[in-house]
N, C-alpha and C positions, 0 to 999 in steps of 0.2 A: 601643294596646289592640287585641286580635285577637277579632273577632267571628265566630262561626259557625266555629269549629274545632273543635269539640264534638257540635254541630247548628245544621241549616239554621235561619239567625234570620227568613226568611222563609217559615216554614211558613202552612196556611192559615188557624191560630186567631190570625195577625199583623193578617191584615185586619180583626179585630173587635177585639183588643185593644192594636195598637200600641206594642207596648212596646220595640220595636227604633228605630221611629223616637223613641219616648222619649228612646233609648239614645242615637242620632244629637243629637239635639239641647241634652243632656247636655253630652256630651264635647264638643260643641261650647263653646259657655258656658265650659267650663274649659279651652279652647283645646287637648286632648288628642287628639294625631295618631291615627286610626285605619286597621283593616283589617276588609275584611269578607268572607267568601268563599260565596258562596248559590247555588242551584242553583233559587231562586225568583225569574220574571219580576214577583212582584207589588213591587220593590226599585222600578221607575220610580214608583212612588208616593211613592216619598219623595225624588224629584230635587230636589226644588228647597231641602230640607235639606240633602242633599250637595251640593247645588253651592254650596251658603252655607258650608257645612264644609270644601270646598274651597278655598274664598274666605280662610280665614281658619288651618286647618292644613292638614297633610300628612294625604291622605287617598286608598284604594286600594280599589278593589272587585275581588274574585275573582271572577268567574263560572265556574262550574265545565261545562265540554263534554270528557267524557274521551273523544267518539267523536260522530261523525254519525250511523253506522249505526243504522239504524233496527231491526231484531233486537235488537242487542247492547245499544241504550237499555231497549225497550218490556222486554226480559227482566231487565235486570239493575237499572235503575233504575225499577221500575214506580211508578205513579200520583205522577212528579214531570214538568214541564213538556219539553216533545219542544226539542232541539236548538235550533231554528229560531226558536223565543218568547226562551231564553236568548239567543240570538245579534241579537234584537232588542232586547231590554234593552241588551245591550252599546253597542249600535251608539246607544242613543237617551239612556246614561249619557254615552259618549264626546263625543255635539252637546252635550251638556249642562256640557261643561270636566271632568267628573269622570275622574282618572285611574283606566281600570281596565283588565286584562286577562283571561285565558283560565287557568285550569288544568285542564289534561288529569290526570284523577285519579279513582279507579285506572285505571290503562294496563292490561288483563288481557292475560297472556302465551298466543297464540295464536289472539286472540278479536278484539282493538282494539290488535293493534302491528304492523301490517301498515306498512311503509310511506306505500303509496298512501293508505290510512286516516290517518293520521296528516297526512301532509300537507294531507291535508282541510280538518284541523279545523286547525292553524294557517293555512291559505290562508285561509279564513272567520272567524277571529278576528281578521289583520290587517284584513281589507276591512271589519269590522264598527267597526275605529279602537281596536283592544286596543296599548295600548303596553307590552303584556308577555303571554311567556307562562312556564308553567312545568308541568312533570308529577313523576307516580310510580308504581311499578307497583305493584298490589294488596300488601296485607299479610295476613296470614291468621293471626291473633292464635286464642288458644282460643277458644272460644265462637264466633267468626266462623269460621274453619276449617270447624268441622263443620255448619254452618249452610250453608255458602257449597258447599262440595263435595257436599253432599246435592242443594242447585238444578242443580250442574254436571251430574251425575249421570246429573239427570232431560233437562237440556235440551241440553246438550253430552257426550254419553256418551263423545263420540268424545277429548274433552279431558282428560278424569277422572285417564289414566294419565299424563299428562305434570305435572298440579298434583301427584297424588299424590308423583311426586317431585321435583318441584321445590322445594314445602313438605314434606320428610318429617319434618324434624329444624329445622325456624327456620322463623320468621313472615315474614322477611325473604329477598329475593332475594340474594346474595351478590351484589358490585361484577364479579365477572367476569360473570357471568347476564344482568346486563341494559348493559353496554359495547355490544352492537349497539346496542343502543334507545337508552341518553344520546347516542350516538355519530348516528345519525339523525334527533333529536330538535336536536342543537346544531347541524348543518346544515342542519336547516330555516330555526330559529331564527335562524340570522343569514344564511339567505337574503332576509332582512327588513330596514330600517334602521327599527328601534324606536326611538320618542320616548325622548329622553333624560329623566331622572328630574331633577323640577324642585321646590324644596321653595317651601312659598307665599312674599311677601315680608313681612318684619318688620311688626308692626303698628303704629301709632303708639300710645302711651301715652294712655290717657283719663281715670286719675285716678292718685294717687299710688302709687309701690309701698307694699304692707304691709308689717309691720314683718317678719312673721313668711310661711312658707309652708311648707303639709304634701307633703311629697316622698314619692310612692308606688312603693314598686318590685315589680313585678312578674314572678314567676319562671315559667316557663312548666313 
């Protein structure tokens, strides 16, 4: 089950109404492996549900850091938590046994694919105990296009002509467009010896199986 690939599940009306950790403790109960990916520090509030969820399935937290930069945060992702809080959450899920990582997402072309930037923010996602990372560079679908280029516009004029064409005709960067960046991105990546991916162990049986069981499949 994939949490917060839609919307952040820890926004601020989670702290009043809970329904995420609801959600966690749910899936738990029915022993179903999850993922979550949030860009909300208020997630350490429900450690000690994930780490019981942990305990018992396969379970991943996303923290989302597409950039350190402090500009390219406060402008592009305004009134969500500054770098620094996320990267504390990580760090205090990871003491916690919960397996999670970093996704750098959206990577924007010219703004936060620098290199030196990049390496940043995986340098401070391993040291923060992320046993994974992964990214992607922006997509610029209708309605976000023209939303997204009007900000640029105003705050990056100097960028406007290179998105212009780079999105003229697809939402999507073409595989040769961004081969620097996977290509930068996978030698960072394994400049690191990432925890290998561990599934919980079998549980012991506590009453009998049923006769019957409802199998859910889920298409993305």
């Amino acid at each position: 089950m994939a949490i917060g690939t839609a919307t952040d599940p820890y926004q601020p009306a989670e702290g009043r109404y809970r329904l995420t950790r609801g959600a966690i403790t749910t899936l738990t109960e029915f022993d179903t492996p999850f993922s979550i990916v949030t860009r909300g520090p208020l997630i350490v509030r429900d450690i000690d549900v994930l780490g019981e969820a942990a305990r018992r399935v396969e379970v991943s937290v996303n923290v989302s850091i597409p950039t350190l930069d402090d500009r390219v945060w406060r402008t592009t992702e305004p009134h969500t938590a500054p770098p620094s809080q996320r990267l504390e959450a990580l760090r205090r899920l990871a003491a916690a046994g919960v397996r999670c990582g970093v996704g750098m997402a959206p990577i924007l072309p010219g703004l936060s694919d620098d290199p030196d930037k990049l390496r940043e923010v995986v340098r401070a996602a391993r040291e923060a105990g992320a046993a994974f990372v992964w990214w992607n560079v922006v997509n610029l679908r209708p309605g976000t296009r023209e939303h997204f280029l009007e900000h640029l516009s105003r705050d990056w004029p100097e960028e406007l002509e290179r998105y212009q064409r780079l999105y003229a005709h697809t939402a999507y960067l073409r595989p040769a467009q961004t081969a620097d960046l996977n290509a930068t991105m996978s030698e960072l990546r394994s400049a690191w010896v990432w925890e290998p991916r561990h599934a919980p162990p079998p549980r012991a049986a506590t009453e009998p199986e049923t006769a019957s069981q409802l199998s859910l499949e889920l298409a993305s």
